[in-house]
Structures are given as C-alpha cells and as structure tokens.
SESE-6345 format. One record per residue (C-alpha): residue number from 1; residue in three letters; x, y, z. Coordinates in steps of 0.001 Angstrom, whole numbers, plus 500000, padded with zeros to 6 digits. Each point is the difference from the previous one (the first is absolute). Layout:
// residues N
> NUM  ALA  X  Y  Z .
...
//
This chain:
// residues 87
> 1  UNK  629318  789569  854058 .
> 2  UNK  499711  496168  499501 .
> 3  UNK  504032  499729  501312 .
> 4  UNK  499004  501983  503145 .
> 5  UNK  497227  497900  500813 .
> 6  UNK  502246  496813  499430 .
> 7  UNK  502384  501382  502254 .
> 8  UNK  497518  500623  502650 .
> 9  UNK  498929  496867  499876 .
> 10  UNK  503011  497968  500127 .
> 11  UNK  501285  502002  503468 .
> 12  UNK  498556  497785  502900 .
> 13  UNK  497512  502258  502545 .
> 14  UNK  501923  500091  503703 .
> 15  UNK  497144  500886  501488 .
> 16  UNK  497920  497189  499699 .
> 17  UNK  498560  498728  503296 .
> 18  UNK  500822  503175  501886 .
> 19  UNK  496581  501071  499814 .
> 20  UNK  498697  496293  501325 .
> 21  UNK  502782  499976  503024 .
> 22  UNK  498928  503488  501279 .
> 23  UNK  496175  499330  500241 .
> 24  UNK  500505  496576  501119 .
> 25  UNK  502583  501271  502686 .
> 26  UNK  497142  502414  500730 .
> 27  UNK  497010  497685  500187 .
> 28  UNK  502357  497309  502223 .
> 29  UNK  500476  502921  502371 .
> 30  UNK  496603  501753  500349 .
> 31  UNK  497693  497100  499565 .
> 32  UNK  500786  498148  503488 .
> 33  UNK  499600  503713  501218 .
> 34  UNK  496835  500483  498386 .
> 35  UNK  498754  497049  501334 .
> 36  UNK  501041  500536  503761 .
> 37  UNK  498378  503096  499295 .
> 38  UNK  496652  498368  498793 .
> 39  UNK  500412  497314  502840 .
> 40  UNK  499678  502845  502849 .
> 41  UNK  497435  502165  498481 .
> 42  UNK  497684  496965  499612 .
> 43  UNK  500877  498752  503643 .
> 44  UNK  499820  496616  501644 .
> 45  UNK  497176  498140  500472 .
> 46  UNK  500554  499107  503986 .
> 47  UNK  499179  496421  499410 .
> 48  UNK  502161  497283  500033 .
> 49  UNK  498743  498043  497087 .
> 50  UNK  499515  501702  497238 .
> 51  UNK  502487  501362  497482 .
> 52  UNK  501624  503181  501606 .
> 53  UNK  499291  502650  497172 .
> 54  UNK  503378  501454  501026 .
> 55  UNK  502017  496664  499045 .
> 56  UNK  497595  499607  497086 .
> 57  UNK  501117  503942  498555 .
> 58  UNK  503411  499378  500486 .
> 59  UNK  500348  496542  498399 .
> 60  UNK  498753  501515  497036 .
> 61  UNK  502149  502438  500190 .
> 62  UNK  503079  497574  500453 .
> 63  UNK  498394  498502  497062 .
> 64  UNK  500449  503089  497540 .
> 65  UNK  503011  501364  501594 .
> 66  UNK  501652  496124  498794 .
> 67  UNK  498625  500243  496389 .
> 68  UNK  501450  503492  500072 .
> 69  UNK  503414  498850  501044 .
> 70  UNK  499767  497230  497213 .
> 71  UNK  499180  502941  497368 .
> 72  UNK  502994  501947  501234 .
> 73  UNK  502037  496713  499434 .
> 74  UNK  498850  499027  497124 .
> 75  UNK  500989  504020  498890 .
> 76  UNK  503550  499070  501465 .
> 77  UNK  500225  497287  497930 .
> 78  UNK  499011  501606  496509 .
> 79  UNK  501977  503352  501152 .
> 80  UNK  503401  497551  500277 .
> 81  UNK  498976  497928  496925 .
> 82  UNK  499605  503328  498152 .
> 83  UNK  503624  501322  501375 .
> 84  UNK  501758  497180  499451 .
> 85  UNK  498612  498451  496793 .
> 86  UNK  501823  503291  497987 .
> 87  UNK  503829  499036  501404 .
//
C-alpha cells in the first residue's frame, strides 16, 4: 500500500492549472460582456458631467475581465512548469 502511494506521489500532476486557464479564459470573456450588459440596463444619465453609468459598468468589467486573463496566465505558466519540470 505504502509503495503505491509513493509512486503516486512521485508522478508529477499534468493537469495543474487547467482548471485556473479555463475559468479565467471564461471570466476574461464574459465579464466585459456582463458589464456592457449592466451598462445598458442601467442607462445613461443624459448629462454631460457626471460619470456615464454605462462607462462606469464597463470599466469594471474591463477590470475583472484583466484579472481573469492574469489567472488564466498565471494557469499557463504552472500548466508548462508542471509539463516540463518531469523531462
């Protein structure tokens, strides 16, 4: 039992970071989309001087959608360390 486990545990996991580039591939796609979304359903306030809540909703979700891309980088990166640290 003990040998099977130490065998296990040696073999490196080639999956790691698949999980973090599809949701942040995911969140880098829908949140800008969400936020458009928010942005119209909200409207525009008609005035010239405030903060259009339209701009506001989709800056925020620019915002996500770019820490999303970083997560599904930063998957990338420990998916290709995990492949290429066993050769």
């Amino acid at each position: 039992m003990a040998d099977i486990q130490a065998r296990a545990g040696a073999q490196p996991d080639r999956t790691r970071g698949v999980r973090s580039i599809v949701i942040g591939v995911l969140v880098a796609l829908l949140a800008p989309l969400g936020g458009f979304l928010g942005g119209t359903m909200v409207g525009s306030s008609g005035s010239g001087d405030d903060l259009d809540p339209l701009f506001l909703w989709l800056f925020v979700g620019m915002v996500i959608g770019g820490i999303g891309g970083v997560v599904a980088i930063m998957g990338a990166l420990r998916w290709n360390r995990a492949n290429h640290g066993s050769r």
